[in-house]
VOBA-1610 file (N, C-alpha, C; in pm, whole numbers, padded with zeros to 5 digits, always signed):
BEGIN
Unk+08796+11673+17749Unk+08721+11590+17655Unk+08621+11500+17726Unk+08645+11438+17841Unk+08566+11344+17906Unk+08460+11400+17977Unk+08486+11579+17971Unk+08327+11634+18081Unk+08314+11642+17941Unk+08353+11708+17832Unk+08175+11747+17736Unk+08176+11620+17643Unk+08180+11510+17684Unk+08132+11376+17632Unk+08058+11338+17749Unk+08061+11340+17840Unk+07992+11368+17955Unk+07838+11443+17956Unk+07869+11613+17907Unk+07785+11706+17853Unk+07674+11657+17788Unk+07751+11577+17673Unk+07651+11559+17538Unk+07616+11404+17556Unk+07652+11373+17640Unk+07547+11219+17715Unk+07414+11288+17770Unk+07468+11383+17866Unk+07334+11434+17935Unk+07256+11511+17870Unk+07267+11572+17722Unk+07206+11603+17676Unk+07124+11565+17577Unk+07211+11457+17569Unk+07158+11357+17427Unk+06996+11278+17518Unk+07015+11287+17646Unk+06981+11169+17768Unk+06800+11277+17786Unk+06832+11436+17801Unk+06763+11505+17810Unk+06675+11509+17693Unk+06728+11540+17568Unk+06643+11536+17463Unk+06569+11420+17460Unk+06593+11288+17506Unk+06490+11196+17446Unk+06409+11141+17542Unk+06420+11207+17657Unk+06291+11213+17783Unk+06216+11306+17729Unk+06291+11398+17679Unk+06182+11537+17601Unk+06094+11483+17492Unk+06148+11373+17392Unk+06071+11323+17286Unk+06005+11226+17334Unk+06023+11157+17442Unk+05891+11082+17488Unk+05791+11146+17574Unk+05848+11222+17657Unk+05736+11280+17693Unk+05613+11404+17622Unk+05703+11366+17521Unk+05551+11497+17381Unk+05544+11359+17337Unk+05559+11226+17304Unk+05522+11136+17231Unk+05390+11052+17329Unk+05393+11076+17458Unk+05298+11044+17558Unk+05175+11152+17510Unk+05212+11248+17569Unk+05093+11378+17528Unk+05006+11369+17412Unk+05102+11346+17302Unk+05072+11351+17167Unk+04961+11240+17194Unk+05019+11116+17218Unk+04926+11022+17245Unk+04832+11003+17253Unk+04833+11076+17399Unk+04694+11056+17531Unk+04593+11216+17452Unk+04641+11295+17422Unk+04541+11387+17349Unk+04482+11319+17227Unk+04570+11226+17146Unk+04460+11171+17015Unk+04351+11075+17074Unk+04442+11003+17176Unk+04351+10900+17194Unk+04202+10954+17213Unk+04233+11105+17331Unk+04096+11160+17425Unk+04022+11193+17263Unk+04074+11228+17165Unk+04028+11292+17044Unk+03866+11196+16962Unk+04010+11085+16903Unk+03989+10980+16827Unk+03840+10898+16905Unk+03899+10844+17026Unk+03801+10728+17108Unk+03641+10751+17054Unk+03598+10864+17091Unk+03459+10871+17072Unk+03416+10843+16896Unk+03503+10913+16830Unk+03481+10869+16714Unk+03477+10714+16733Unk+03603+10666+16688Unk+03614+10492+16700Unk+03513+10428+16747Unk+03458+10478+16867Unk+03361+10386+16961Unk+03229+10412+16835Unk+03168+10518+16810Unk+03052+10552+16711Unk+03071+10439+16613Unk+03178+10474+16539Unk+03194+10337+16388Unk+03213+10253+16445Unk+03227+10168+16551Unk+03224+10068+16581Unk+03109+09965+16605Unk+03036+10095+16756Unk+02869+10084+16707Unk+02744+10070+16595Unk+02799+10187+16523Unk+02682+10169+16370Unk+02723+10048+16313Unk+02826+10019+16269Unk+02820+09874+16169Unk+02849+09742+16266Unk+02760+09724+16388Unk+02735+09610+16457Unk+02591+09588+16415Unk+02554+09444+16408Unk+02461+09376+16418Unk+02375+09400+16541Unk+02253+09393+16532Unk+02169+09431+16706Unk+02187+09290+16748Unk+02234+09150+16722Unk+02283+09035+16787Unk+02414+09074+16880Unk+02486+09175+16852Unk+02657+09201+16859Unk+02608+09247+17019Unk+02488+09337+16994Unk+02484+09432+17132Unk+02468+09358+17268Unk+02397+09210+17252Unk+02450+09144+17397Unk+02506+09035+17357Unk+02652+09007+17296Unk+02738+08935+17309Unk+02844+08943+17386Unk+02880+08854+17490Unk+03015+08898+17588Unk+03132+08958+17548Unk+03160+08889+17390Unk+03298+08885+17327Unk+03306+08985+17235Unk+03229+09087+17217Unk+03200+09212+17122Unk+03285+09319+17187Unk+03349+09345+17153Unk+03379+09508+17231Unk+03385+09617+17164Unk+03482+09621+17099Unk+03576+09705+16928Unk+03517+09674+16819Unk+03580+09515+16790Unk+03521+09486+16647Unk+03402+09382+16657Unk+03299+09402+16573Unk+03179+09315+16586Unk+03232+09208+16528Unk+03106+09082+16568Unk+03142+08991+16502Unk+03026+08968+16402Unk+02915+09035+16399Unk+02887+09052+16258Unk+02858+09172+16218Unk+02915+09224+16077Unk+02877+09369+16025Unk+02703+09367+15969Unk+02667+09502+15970Unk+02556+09519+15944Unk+02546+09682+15892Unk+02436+09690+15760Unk+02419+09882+15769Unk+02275+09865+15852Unk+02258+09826+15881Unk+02069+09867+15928Unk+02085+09965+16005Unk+02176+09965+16036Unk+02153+10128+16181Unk+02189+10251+16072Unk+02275+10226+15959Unk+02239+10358+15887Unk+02145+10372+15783Unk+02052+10248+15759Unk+01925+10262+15691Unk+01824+10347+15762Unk+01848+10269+15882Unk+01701+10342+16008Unk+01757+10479+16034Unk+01850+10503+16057Unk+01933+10648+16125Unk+01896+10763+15970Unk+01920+10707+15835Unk+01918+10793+15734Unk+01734+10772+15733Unk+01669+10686+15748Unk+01526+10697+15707Unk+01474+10835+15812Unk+01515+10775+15934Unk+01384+10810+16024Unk+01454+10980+16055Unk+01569+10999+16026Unk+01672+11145+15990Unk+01636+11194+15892Unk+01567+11167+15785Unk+01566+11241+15644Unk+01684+11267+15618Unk+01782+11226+15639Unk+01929+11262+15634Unk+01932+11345+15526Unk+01884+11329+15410Unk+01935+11410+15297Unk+01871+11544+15259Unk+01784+11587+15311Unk+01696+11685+15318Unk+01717+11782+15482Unk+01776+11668+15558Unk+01821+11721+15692Unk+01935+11795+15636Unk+02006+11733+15596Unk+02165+11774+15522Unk+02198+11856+15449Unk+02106+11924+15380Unk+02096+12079+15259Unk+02041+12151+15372Unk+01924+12119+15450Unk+01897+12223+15553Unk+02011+12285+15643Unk+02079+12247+15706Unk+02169+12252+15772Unk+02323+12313+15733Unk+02324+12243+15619Unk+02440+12311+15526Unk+02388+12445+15482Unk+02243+12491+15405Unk+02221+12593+15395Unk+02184+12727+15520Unk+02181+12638+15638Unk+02160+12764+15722Unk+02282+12820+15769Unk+02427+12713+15808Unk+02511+12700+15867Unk+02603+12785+15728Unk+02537+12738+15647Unk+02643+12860+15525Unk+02613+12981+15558Unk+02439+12984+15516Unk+02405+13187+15528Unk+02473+13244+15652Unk+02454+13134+15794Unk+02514+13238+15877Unk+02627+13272+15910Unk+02719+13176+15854Unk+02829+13191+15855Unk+02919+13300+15737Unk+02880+13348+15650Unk+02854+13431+15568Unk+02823+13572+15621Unk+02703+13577+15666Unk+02660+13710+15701Unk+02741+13742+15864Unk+02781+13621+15933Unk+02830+13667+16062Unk+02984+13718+16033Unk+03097+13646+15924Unk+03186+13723+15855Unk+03188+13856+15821Unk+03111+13890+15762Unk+03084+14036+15698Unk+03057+14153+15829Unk+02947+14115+15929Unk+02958+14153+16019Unk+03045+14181+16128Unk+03153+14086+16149Unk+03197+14107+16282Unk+03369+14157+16194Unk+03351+14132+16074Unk+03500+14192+16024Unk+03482+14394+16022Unk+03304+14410+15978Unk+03289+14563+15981Unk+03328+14640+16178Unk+03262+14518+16275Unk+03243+14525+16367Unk+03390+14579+16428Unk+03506+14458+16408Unk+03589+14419+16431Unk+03688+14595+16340Unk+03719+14603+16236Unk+03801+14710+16186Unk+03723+14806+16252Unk+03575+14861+16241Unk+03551+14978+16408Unk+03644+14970+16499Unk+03599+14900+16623Unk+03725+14900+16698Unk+03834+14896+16672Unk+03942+14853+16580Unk+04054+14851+16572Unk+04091+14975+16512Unk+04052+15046+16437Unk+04046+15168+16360Unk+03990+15333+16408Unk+03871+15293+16416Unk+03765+15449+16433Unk+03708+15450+16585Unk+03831+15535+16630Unk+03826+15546+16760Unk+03731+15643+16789Unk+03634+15619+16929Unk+03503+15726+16919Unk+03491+15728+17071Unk+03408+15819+17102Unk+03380+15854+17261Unk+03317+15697+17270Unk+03357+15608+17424Unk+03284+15477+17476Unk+03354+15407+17351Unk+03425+15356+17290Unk+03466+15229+17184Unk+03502+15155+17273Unk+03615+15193+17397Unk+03667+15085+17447Unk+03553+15026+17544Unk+03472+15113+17615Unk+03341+15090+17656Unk+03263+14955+17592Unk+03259+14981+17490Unk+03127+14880+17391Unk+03222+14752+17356Unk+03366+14796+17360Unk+03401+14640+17336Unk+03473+14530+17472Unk+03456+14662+17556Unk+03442+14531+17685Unk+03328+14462+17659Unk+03175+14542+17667Unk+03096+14462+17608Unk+03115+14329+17540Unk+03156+14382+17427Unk+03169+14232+17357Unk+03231+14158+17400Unk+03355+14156+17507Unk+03433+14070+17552Unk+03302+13994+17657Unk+03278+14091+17687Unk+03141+14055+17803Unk+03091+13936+17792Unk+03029+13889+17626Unk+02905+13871+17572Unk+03029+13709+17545Unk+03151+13699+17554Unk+03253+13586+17523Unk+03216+13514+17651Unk+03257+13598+17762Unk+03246+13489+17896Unk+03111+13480+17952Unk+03002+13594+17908Unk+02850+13499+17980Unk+02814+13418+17902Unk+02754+13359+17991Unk+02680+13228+17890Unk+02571+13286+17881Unk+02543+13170+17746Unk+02408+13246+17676Unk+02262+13208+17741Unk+02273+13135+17805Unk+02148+13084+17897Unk+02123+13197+17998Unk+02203+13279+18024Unk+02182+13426+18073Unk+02057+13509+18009Unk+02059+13496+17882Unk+01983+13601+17808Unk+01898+13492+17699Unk+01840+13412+17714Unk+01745+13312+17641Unk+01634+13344+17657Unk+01561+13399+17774Unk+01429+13442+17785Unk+01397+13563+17674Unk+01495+13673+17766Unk+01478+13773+17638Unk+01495+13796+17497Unk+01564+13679+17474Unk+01609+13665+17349Unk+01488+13577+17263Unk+01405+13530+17355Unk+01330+13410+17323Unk+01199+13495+17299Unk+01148+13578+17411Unk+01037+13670+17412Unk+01072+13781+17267Unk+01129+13781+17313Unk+01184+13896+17154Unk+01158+13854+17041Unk+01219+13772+17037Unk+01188+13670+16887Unk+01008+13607+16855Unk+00996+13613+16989Unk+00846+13557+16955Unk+00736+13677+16951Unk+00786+13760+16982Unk+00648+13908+16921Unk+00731+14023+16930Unk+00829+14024+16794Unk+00934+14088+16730Unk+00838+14227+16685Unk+00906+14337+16738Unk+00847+14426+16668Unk+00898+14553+16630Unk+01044+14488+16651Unk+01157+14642+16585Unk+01114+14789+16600Unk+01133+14788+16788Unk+01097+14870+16861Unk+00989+14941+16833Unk+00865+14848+16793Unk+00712+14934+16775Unk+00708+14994+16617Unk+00800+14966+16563Unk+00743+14949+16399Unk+00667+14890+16343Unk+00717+14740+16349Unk+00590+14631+16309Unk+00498+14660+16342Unk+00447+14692+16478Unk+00277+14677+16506Unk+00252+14823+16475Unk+00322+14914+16448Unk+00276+15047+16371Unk+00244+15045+16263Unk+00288+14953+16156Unk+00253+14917+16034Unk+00163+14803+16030Unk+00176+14749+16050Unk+00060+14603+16086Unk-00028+14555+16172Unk-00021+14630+16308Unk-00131+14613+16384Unk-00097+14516+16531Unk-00022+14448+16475Unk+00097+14342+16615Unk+00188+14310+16513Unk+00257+14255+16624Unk+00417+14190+16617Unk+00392+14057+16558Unk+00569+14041+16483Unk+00554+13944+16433Unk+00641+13813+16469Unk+00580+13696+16455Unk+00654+13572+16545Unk+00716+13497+16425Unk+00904+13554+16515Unk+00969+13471+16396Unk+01031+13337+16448Unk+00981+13278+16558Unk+01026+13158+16596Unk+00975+13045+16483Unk+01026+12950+16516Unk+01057+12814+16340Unk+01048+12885+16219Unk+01198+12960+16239Unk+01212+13083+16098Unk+01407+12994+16097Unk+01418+13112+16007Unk+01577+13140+15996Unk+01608+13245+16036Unk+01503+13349+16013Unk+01483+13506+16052Unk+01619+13532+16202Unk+01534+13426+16309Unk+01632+13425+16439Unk+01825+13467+16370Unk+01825+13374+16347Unk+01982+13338+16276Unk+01999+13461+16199Unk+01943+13499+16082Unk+01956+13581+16016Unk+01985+13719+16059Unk+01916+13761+16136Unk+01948+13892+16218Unk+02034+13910+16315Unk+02034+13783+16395Unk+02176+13775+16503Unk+02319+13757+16427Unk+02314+13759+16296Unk+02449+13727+16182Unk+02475+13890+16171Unk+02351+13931+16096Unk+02380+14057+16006Unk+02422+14179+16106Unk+02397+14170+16260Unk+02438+14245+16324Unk+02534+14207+16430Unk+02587+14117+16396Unk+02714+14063+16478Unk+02663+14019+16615Unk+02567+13956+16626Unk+02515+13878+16748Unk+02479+13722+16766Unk+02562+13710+16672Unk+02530+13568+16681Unk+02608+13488+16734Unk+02637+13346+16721Unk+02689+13219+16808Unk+02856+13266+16805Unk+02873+13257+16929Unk+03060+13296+16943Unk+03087+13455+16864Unk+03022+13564+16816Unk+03049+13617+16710Unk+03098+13772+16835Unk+03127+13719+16973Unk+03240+13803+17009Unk+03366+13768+16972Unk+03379+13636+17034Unk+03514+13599+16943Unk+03539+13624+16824Unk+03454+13610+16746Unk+03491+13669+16568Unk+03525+13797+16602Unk+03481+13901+16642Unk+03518+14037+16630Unk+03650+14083+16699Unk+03689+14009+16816Unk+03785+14032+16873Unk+03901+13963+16772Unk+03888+13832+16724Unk+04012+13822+16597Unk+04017+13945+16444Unk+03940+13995+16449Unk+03940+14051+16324Unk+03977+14211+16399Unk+03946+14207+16513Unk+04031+14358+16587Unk+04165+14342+16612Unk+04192+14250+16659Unk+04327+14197+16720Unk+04428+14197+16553Unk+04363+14152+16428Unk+04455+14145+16292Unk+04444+14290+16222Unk+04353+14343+16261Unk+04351+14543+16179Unk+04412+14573+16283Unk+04462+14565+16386Unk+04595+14632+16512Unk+04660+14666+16445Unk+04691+14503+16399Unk+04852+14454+16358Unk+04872+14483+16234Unk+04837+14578+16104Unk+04832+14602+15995Unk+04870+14766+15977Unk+05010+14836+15988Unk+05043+14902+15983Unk+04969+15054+15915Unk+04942+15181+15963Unk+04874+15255+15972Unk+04851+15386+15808Unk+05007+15352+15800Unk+05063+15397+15725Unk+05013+15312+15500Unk+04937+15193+15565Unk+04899+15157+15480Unk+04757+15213+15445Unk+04666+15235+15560Unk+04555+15302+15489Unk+04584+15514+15480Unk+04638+15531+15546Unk+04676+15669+15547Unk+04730+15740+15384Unk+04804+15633+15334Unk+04886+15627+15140Unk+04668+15612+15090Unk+04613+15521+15134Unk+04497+15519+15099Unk+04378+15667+15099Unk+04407+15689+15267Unk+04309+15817+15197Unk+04380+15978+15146Unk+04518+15942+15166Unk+04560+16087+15075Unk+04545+16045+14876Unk+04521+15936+14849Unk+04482+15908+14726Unk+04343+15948+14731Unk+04264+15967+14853Unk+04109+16015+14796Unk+04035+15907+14869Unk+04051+15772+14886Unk+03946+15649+14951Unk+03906+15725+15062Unk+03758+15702+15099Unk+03692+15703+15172Unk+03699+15589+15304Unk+03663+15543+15398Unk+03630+15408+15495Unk+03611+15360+15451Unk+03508+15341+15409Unk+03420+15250+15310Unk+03556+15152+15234Unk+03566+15243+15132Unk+03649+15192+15015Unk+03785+15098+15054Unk+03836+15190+15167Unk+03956+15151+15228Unk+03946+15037+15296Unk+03881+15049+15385Unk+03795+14892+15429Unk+03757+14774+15330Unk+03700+14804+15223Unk+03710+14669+15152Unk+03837+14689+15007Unk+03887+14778+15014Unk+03987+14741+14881Unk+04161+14717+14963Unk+04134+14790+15082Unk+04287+14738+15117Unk+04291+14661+15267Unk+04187+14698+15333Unk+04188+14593+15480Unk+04172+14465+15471Unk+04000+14431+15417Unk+03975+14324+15390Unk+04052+14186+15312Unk+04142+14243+15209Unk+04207+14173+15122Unk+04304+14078+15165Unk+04370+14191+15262Unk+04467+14133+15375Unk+04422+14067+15483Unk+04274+14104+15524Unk+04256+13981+15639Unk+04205+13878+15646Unk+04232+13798+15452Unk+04232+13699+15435Unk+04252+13555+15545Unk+04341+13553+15631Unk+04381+13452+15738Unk+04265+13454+15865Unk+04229+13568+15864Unk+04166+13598+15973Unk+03962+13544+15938Unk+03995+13591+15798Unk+03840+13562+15704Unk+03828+13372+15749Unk+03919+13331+15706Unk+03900+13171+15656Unk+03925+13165+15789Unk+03981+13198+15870Unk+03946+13141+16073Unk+03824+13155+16077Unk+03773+13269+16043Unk+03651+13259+16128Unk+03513+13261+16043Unk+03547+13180+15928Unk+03453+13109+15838Unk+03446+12978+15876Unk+03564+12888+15892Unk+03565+12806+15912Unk+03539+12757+16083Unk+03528+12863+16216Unk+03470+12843+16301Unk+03349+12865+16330Unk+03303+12944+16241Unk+03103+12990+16243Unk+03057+12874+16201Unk+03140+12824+16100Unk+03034+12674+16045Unk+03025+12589+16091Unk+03123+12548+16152Unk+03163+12460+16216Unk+03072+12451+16369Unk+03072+12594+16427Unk+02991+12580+16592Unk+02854+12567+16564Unk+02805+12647+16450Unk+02649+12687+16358Unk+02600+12505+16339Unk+02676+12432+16252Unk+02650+12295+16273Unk+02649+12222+16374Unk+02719+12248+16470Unk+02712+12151+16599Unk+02603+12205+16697Unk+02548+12336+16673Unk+02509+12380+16777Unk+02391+12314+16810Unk+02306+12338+16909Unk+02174+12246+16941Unk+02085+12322+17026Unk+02189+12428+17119Unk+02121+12516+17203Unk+02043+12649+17124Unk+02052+12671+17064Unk+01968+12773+17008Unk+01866+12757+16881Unk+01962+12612+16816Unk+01898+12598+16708Unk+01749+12480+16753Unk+01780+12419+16845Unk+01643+12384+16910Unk+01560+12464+16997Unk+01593+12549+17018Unk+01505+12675+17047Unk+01448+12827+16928Unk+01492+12791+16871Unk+01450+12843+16721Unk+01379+12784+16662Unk+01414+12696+16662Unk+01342+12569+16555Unk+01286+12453+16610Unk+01176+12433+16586Unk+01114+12336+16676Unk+01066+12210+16605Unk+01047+12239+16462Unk+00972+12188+16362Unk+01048+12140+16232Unk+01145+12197+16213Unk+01259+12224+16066Unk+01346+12084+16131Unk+01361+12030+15992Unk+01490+11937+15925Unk+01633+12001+15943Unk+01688+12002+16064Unk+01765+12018+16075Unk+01857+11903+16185Unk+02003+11921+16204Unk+02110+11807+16258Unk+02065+11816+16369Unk+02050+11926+16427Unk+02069+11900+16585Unk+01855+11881+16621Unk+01797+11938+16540Unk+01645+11897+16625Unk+01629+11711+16571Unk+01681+11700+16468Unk+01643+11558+16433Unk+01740+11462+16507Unk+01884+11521+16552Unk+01927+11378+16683Unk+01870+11396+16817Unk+01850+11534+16824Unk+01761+11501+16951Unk+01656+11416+16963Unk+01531+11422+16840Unk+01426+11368+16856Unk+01442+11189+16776Unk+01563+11185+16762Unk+01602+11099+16709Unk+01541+10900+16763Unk+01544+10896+16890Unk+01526+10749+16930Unk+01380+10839+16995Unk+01329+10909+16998Unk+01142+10907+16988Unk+01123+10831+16844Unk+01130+10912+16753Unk+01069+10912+16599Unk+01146+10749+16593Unk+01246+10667+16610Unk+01241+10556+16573Unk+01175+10473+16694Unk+01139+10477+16826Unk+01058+10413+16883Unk+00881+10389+16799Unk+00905+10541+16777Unk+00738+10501+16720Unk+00736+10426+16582Unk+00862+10424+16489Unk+00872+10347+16382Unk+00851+10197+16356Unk+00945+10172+16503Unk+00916+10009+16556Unk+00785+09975+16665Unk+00715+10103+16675Unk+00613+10029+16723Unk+00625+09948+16854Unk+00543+09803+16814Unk+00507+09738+16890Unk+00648+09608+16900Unk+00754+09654+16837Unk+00839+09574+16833Unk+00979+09598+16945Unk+01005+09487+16986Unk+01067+09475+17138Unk+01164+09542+17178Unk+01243+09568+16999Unk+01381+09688+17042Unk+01322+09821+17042Unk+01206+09822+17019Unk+01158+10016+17078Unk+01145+10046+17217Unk+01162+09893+17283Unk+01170+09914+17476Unk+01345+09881+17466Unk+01461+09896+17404Unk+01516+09842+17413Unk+01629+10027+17403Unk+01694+10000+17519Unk+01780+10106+17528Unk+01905+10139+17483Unk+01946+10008+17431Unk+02076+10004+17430Unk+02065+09986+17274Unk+01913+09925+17202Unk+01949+09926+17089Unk+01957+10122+17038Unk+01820+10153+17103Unk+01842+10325+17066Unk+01945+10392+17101Unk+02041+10343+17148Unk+02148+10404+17185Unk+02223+10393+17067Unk+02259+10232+17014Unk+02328+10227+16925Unk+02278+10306+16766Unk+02115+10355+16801Unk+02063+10400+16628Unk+02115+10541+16676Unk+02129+10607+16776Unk+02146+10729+16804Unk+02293+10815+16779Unk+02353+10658+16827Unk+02534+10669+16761Unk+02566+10732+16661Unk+02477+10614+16552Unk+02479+10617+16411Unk+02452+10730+16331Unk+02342+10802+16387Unk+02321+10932+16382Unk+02376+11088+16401Unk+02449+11029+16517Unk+02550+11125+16537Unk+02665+11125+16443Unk+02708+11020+16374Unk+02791+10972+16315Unk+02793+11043+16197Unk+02677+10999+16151Unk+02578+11074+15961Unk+02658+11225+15998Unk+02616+11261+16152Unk+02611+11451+16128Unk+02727+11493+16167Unk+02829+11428+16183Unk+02966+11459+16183Unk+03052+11445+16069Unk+03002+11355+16001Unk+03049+11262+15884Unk+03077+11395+15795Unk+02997+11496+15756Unk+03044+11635+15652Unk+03148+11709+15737Unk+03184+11706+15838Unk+03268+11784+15853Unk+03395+11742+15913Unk+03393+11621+15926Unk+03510+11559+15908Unk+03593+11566+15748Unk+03492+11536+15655Unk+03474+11545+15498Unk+03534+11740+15448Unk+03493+11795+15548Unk+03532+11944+15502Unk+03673+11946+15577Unk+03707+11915+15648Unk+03827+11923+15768Unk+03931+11858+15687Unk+03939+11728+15606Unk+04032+11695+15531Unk+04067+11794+15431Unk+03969+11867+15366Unk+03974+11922+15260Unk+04034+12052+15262Unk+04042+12109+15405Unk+04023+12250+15445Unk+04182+12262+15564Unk+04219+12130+15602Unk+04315+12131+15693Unk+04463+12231+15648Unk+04506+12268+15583Unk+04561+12309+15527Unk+04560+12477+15524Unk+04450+12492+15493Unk+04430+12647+15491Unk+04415+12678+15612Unk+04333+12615+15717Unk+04291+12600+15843Unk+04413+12639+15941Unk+04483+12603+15915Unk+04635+12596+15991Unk+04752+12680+15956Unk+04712+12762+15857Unk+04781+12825+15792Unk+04716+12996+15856Unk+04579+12945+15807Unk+04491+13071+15885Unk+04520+13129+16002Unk+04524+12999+16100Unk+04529+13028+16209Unk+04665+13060+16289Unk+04799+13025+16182Unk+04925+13060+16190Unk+04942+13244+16149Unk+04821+13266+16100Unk+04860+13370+16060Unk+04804+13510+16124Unk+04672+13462+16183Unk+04610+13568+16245Unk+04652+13556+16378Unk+04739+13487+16433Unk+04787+13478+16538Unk+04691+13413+16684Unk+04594+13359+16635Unk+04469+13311+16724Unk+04558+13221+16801Unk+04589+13193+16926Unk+04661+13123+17050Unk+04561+13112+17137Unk+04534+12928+17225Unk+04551+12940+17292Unk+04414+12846+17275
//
């Protein structure tokens, strides 16, 4: 009796080094999470008096919106904000459709080179894309779908400050992260027993059919993963979409150009030499363009986690 009271000391002793030490982790990962947020709202609703006070750190000591008056004026925030939502929808949309057709190929319709073409795509996961920006850049700027266009029209056509860019890197599965999309939607038609489309085409279905009346239906978990990660990277992104777009109301060209366009707003006035105030309007800004998808993340957490419990995405 006295060793396994003994036992269940040391185990009782073990378990709750175990619950503090995930209660540390847990911790120190929200904190790394949370901080930058916190620090942003902390910034926007300070007073530009707050910014050289000794005793300011966290909480101001006077509140103010002016940094999201100037941040929403000189942002068009609301016209920035349908732009952005509407591009970050279409492509997230058309890059679904794509990399799920992409994705059941490989997993399904095995062909001379498949495993060939999808190292490829694994390829296209670990280079970076600054690898292929020139060509991708020259391409886009005197597009001519291998000598069609200027066969029909006389030259090529320049789809840079388009959507066009986006649009075509969606519809053919080349767009932002959209190896990773294809490799989850291969990795969930694996795992979907064979014997389910086989009952399918001795009833008569074609690919086609079989593919969207009995694959697709089921790779519901796998759909809402990687809907909800196209939109999500499509909105944050900055590297392509400021190289696409040079000119367009969109999140990422308007925080970039963000403390220019309010220097020249203020003019001749002393916080347009003032760094720390553009720092703090720049916060604020960042803030506005996070602010929807924090707003979708509450709304969506749920399915999100469920999704991703289900298509088995680790790691």
């Amino acid at each position: 009796m006295l060793i396994l009271a003994r036992l269940l000391s040391v185990e009782s002793w073990k378990r709750w080094i175990w619950s503090f030490i995930r209660l540390v982790l847990i911790a120190g990962l929200s904190f790394v999470i949370l901080y930058p947020i916190i620090q942003k709202i902390s910034t926007a609703i300070k007073a530009k008096t707050d910014l050289y006070s000794p005793i300011v750190v966290w909480i101001p000591e006077h509140y103010s919106l002016e940094n999201f008056k100037n941040a929403i004026s000189i942002m068009d925030y609301w016209k920035t904000l349908l732009n952005t939502f509407t591009l970050s929808a279409t492509t997230t949309i058309l890059t679904a459709l794509s990399c799920a057709l992409a994705g059941y190929a490989f997993a399904r319709l095995k062909f001379k080179g498949s495993n060939l073409l999808f190292a490829g795509v694994i390829l296209t996961i670990m280079v970076p894309p600054t690898t292929i920006l020139i060509p991708m850049y020259l391409n886009l700027k005197d597009f001519s779908l291998m000598g069609i266009i200027p066969f029909i029209t006389g030259k090529p056509v320049n789809l840079l400050n388009s959507y066009w860019p986006f649009i075509l890197t969606s519809i053919t599965a080349n767009s932002l992260k959209a190896g990773l999309y294809i490799f989850i939607f291969r990795q969930f038609f694996r795992g979907i027993p064979r014997e389910v489309e086989e009952a399918a085409y001795m009833d008569g279905a074609s690919v086609g059919q079989t593919f969207l009346r009995i694959m697709l239906p089921n790779a519901i978990p796998s759909i809402i993963t990687v809907l909800l990660f196209s939109f999500v990277w499509q909105w944050n992104d900055s590297f392509f979409t400021t190289t696409y777009l040079t000119s367009s109301n969109v999140m990422s060209t308007q925080l970039s150009s963000l403390p220019y366009n309010l220097s020249i707003v203020l003019g001749n006035d002393a916080s347009a030499k003032d760094p720390f105030y553009l720092s703090m309007v720049q916060d604020t800004g960042i803030l506005l363009a996070i602010l929807p998808l924090i707003i979708l993340y509450l709304f969506v957490q749920r399915y999100f986690v469920e999704s991703i419990e289900r298509s088995g995405l680790v790691g």
